[in-house]
N, C-alpha and C positions, 0 to 999 in steps of 0.2 A: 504494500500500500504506500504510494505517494508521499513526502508532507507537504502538508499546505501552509508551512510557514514562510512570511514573508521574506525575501531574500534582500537587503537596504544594501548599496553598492553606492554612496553617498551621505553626505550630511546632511540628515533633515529631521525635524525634531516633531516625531509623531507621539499622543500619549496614551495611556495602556490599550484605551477603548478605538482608538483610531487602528492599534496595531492587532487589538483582538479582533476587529472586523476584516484587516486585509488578512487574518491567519484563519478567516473561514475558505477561501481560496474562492478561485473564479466562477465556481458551478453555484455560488448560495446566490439566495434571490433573499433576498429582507420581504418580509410578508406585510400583506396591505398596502402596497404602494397607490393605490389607487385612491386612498381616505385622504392622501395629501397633497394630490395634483391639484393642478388648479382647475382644472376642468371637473365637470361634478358626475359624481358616479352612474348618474342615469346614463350622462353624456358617454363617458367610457365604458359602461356596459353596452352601448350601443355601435359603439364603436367594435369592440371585440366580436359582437354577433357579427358587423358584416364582413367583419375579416377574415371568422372561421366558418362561417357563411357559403363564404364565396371559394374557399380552398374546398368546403364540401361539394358545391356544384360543378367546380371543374373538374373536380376528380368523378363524379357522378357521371356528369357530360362526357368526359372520355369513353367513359364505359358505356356508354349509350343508354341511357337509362335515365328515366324521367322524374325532372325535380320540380314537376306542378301539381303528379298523382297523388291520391289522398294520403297516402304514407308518407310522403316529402314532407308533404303540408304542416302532419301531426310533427313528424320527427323535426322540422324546423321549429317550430311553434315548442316544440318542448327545448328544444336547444337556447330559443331566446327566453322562455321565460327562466330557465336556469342559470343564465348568464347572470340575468336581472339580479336574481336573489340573491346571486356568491357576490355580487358590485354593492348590491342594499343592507344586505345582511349586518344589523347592527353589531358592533364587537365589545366582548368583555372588558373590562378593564385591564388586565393583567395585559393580556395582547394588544389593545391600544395602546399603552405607553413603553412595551416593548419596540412595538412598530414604531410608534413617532422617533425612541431613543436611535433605534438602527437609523431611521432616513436622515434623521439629523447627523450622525457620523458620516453616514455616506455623502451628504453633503459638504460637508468639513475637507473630504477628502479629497471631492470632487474640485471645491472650490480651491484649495491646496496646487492642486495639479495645473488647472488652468491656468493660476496667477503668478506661477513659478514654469517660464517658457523652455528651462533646460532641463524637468525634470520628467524623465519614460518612464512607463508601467507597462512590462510584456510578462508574459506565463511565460514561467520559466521551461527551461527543452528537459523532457522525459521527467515529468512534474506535475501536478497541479496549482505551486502554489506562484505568487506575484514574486515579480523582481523592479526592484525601483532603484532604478539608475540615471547616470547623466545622457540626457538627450545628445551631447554631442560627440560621447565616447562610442557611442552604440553607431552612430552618424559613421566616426571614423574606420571604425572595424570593417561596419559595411563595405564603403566605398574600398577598403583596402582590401578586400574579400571580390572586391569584381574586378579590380583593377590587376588582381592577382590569376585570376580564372579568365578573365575577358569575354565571359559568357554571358555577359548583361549588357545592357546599353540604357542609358538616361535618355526617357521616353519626351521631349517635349510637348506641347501642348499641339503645335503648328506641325507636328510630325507623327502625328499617332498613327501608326499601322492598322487602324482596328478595322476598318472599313476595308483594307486591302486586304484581310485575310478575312471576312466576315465574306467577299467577294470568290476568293480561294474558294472558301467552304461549301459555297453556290452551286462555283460551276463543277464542284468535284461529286457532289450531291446531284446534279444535275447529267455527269456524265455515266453514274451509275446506274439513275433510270431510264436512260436511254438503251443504256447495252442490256437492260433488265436485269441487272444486279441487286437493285433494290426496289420496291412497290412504292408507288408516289406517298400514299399513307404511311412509310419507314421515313421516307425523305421528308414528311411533313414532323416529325415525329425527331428525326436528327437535328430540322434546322435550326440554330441557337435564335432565341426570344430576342430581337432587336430591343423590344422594352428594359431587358433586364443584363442586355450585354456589355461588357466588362474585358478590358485588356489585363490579361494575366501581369501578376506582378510579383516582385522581389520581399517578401517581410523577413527577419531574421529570429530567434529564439535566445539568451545568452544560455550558454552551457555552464551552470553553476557549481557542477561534481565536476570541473575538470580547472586546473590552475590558470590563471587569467584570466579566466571568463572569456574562451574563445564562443563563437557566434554558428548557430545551426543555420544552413538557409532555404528557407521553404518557398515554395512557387506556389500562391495562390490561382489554380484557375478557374475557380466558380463563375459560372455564367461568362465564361471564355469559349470565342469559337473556336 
């Protein structure tokens, strides 16, 4: 098992309850965030139905299968009014000043992070817990980690390849159903979501079991074509 003790790689002066909350690691969620938004829980209850709403009907709609028949209707209709009740549902006292005490540290923390421009928060590599370092040692590792491999390039703004491989992916999709390699329904089904498309990119991990704190480097390519 993991620890999720915070790993500080810097001087910064956090106090027990700031440090007990970064040592619950990245997976806690602080409970009742919703009593403290500004927005009002009808609002966010409503919000949440059309979010998991809408994930149920497309994945429905994939499957061809009808979300206006009486069973949609009932099973919708019960999904919102349970959303309703977990967003209204008044809380005990014990758990409301639990709740409020977490959101207020996580705020502390939060606001900590913003107002201090050279200080990173990454999950640690083969870990769950945080690592808080200098934003611009982590900076130099990096660049000295591509600079070293040359397997990267600093993607400009005025130079982004996305669209020229988003194009690649097209016509290579498009050459497959022609020779009928694949069925237009596969091809519809490969082609990445213009909405949600994303040029793959460079994040790094620090390696904190290893001396220096050398750097892991990970390729995100979620919603990359």
């Amino acid at each position: 098992m993991s620890s999720t003790i915070p790993f500080i790689d810097m001087n910064i002066r956090l106090n027990l309850n700031e440090l007990s909350m970064l040592k619950n690691g990245r997976k806690y969620i602080i409970p009742c965030q919703s009593y403290f938004n500004r927005q009002s829980r009808n609002d966010s209850a409503k919000k949440e139905y059309e979010r998991i709403s809408n994930i149920a009907k497309e994945c429905i709609g994939k499957h061809q299968m009808s979300i206006t028949d009486e069973r949609a209707k009932q099973a919708f209709g019960e999904l919102e009014q349970m959303i309703q009740e977990l967003y209204t549902k008044p809380l005990s006292r014990k758990l409301y000043r639990r709740a409020q005490r977490e959101y207020r540290i996580v705020k502390r923390l939060q606001k900590l992070i913003r107002t201090q421009s050279d200080i990173i928060i990454r999950r640690v590599d083969k870990g769950e817990g945080f690592y808080l370092g200098r934003k611009t040692t982590m900076d130099f590792k990096t660049e000295e980690y591509m600079n070293k491999t040359e397997a990267y390039q600093v993607v400009t703004t005025d130079q982004c390849p996305l669209m020229d491989i988003l194009r690649s992916v097209e016509n290579l999709l498009n050459y497959l159903v022609k020779h009928k390699a694949i069925t237009l329904d596969r091809r519809k089904k490969l082609l990445p979501d213009v909405n949600k498309l994303k040029l793959a990119y460079l994040y790094t991990l620090p390696k904190i079991h290893k001396p220096g704190i050398p750097i892991r480097p990970i390729i995100s390519g979620l919603h990359a074509p």
